[in-house]
C-alpha angles and dihedrals in degrees: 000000000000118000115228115219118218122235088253091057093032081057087043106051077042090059098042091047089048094051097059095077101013117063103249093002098269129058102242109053087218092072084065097109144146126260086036109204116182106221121211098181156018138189133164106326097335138089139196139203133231084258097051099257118145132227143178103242109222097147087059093191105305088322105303109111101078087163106045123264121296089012108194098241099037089057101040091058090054085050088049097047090048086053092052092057102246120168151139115303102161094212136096122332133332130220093228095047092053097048096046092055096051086047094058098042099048085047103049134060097206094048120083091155134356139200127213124230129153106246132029087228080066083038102058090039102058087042084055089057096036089055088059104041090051085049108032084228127120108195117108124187127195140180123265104239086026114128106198099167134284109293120126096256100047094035098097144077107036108122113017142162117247082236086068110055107012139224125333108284123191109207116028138035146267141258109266114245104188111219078235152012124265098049117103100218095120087052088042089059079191099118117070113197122203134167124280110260093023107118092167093057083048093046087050092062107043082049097062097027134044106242127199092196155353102231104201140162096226075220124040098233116156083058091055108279111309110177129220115263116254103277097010098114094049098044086055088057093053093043086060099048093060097039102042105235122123129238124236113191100195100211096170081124107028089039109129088330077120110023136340092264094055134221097317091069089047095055090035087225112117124217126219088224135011132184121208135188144128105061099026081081101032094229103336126117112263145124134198146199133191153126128111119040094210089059102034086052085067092082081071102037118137090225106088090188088059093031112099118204121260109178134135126139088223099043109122090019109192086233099059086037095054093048097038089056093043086051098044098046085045090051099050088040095055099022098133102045087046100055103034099053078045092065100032079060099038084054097048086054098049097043090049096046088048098049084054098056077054103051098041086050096228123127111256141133133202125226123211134161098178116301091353114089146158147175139249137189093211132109088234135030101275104244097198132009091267089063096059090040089058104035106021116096091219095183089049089052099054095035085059088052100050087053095052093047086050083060091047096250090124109207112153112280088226121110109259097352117153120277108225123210115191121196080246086075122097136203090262092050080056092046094053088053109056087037093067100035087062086041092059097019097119 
C-alpha cells in the first residue's frame, strides 16, 4: 500500500534535501519560516504546494506580485523578448532600456533620470554612495523598523528588544543592531538610526553630524503598514533644504502599490532621490534608481574624485526590462480598473478584519495604505516602531497567522508583516480571508 505524505512532511523532506547543499536549505535566509511550506506553483492570486494544496497568496512574495503571479501579459513580453533574440551584449545602449526609461520619467514626477540594477538592496545602496558623493558628506541616517536592503550600512534595526535599544528617546537616536555578523557599521559610527515621524530626532543629528542623506520607506512597510504623520514628509523636505542632506524615499515596497508615480505623488512631497522594485516588474528581478538630474548626472561627471561608480554585467537585463515595461504600460492603460478594484478589495479587507475585532470583543486596528495591510492588536495605529514594541501582543499575532496558513489562507507567518492584495484577487478571496481571521481571531 503507498503511503501518502502530507504537505507538512512533502515541505520538510524538500528543506532537508535542499540543506544539504544550501546553507539553510533556501537562498535567502527570510524565507526561513514556520510553518515552512515548499511551494511548486503559482498562478493569479493562488499557490500550491509540492503536495497540491492550494492556498490564497496574500504574502505575494515579499509584495511584489501586484498583479498576481505568472500575469498573461508580464510574462508574454518576456517570451517575446526571449523570441527576438535579446540578450546581453554588454556594449553601448539598448532599445529596452531606452524605452523603459522614458516610460518611467515621463511618468513620474520624482524621476528626471534612472538607472537600472536587478535588486532594491543594490538600489538603496548605490543611492547611499551616490548621496555622499553628491554632498561630500559622509552621515547617513535611517528609520528604526525600516528595512532598506541588505549592505552593510542599511542591514540593521528592523526587529529589536526593547533590551536592545532602549526606550524611546526625542531627541536623539538609538544603538545600531546589524541584521548579521561581518559588516562594520557598529565600528563606522556613521549611520544614525531614529525612529520613523520624529523630525526633532532628525533634526539632533543633523545638527551634530554632516549628513549626505535621510534613507526612508514614505510608508513603514516591513513593520505592517505605519503611515507618515500629517506634515512629516514635508517637514523632512524642508529639513534637508536647509541642511543640505538629500532625501532618499526607498519605494521598493510603496512603489505604484497605489498609483504609477508611487508614493511620492501620493504624498505630493518629492524626493532627490527614490529606489523601486518589486512590483515595477511584477515578479521579475529588477531594481531601479532614480530622481534629480543634477544629482543623478553625477555617475558621468568629469570629475573621478565626484564620480561614483555604476557598474554591474547584469544591470538592465533584457528579462526585468521587458516585465517592467509590460507591468508599467499595463498599469497606466488600465489604471483605473487596477487600482480601483485594489482599493474596493483593500476596503472590503479592512472593513471585514475591523468588524471582527469588534465582534470578538478584543482590542485590535487594521492598517491599510491601498492594497498593503496589516493587522494590530492595539487600541490605536502604531505611529513608530516603539509604539508596536510597547502595545502590540506579538505571540498572539503570529499564532493567529499560523492558524490562518494551516487553513490555506497564506499570510506571512511573521509577527506584523504586510498583507498583499494583487488585482488577481477576487471578493471571495477577500471573503475567505476575513472569514478565517475572525474564525481563528482569540
Amino acid at each position: 500500500m503507498t503511503h501518502l505524505l502530507s504537505s507538512a512532511e512533502e515541505s520538510a523532506i524538500a528543506l532537508a534535501n535542499s540543506e544539504r547543499f544550501i546553507p539553510g536549505g533556501v537562498s535567502s535566509i527570510n524565507r526561513l519560516m514556520s510553518p515552512s511550506i515548499a511551494f511548486s506553483r503559482g498562478k493569479g492570486a493562488l499557490m500550491w504546494d509540492s503536495e497540491g494544496k492550494e492556498y490564497i497568496d496574500f504574502h505575494a512574495g515579499f509584495a511584489p506580485f501586484l498583479l498576481g503571479h505568472n500575469q498573461a501579459e508580464v510574462n508574454n513580453a518576456v517570451i517575446k523578448g526571449i523570441e527576438q533574440a535579446k540578450s546581453l551584449f554588454g556594449s553601448g545602449p539598448v532599445d529596452m532600456e531606452g524605452e523603459l526609461a522614458a516610460l518611467l520619467c515621463n511618468s513620474i514626477e520624482a524621476l528626471e533620470k534612472v538607472t537600472f540594477l536587478n535588486t532594491g538592496s543594490e538600489a538603496t545602496a548605490l543611492a547611499i554612495k551616490l548621496s555622499r558623493a553628491v554632498t561630500g558628506k559622509d552621515h547617513i541616517i535611517s528609520m528604526q523598523g525600516s528595512y532598506n536592503g541588505n549592505s552593510d550600512e542599511l542591514a540593521s534595526n528592523v526587529f529589536n528588544t526593547l533590551e536592545q535599544i532602549g526606550p524611546r528617546v526625542s531627541p536623539g537616536e538609538y544603538p545600531l543592531f546589524p541584521l548579521g555578523a561581518g559588516t562594520l557599521i557598529q565600528k563606522q559610527k556613521v549611520v544614525h538610526t531614529v525612529n520613523f515621524n520624529d523630525l526633532d530626532s532628525i533634526r539632533y543629528v543633523v545638527e551634530k553630524y554632516p549628513v549626505a542623506a535621510v534613507i526612508l520607506e514614505p510608508v513603514l512597510q516591513n513593520v505592517g503598514v505605519i503611515c507618515p504623520a500629517e506634515g512629516y514628509l514635508q517637514g523632512l523636505r524642508e529639513l534637508a533644504d536647509l541642511h543640505g542632506f538629500l532625501v532618499i524615499h526607498d519605494e521598493v515596497k510603496t512603489g505604484f502599490r497605489q498609483g504609477v508615480g508611487g508614493y511620492s505623488s501620493v504624498a505630493n512631497v518629492m524626493p532627490d532621490l527614490v529606489t523601486y522594485g518589486k512590483a515595477v516588474a511584477n515578479g521579475f528581478p529588477i531594481g531601479m534608481l532614480g530622481g534629480k538630474a543634477k544629482y543623478m548626472d553625477a555617475f558621468i561627471s568629469p570629475d573621478i574624485s565626484k564620480r561614483p561608480l555604476l557598474a554591474g554585467t547584469y544591470n538592465g537585463h533584457p528579462v526585468g526590462l521587458a516585465a517592467s515595461i509590460a507591468t508599467v504600460n499595463f498599469l497606466i492603460d488600465h489604471g483605473a480598473e487596477v487600482y480601483g478594484h485594489l482599493e474596493k478589495l483593500g476596503k472590503q479587507a479592512e472593513d471585514g478584519m475591523n468588524a471582527a475585532f469588534v465582534s470578538k470583543g478584543i482590542k485590535g486596528v487594521v492598517a491599510r495604505l491601498g492594497s498593503a495591510m496589516s493587522f494590530y492588536f492595539m487600541d490605536h495605529l502604531p505611529v513608530d516602531f516603539h509604539d508596536l514594541l510597547l502595545h502590540h501582543d506579538f505571540e498572539r499575532d503570529l499564532a493567529l497567522r499560523r492558524r490562518l496558513v494551516e487553513a490555506g489562507v497564506f499570510v506571512v507567518p511573521v509577527a506584523t508583516k504586510q498583507i498583499s492584495i494583487s488585482s488577481a484577487h477576487t471578493e471571495r478571496d477577500i471573503e475567505m480571508l476575513v472569514k478565517k481571521f475572525e474564525e481563528f481571531l482569540i
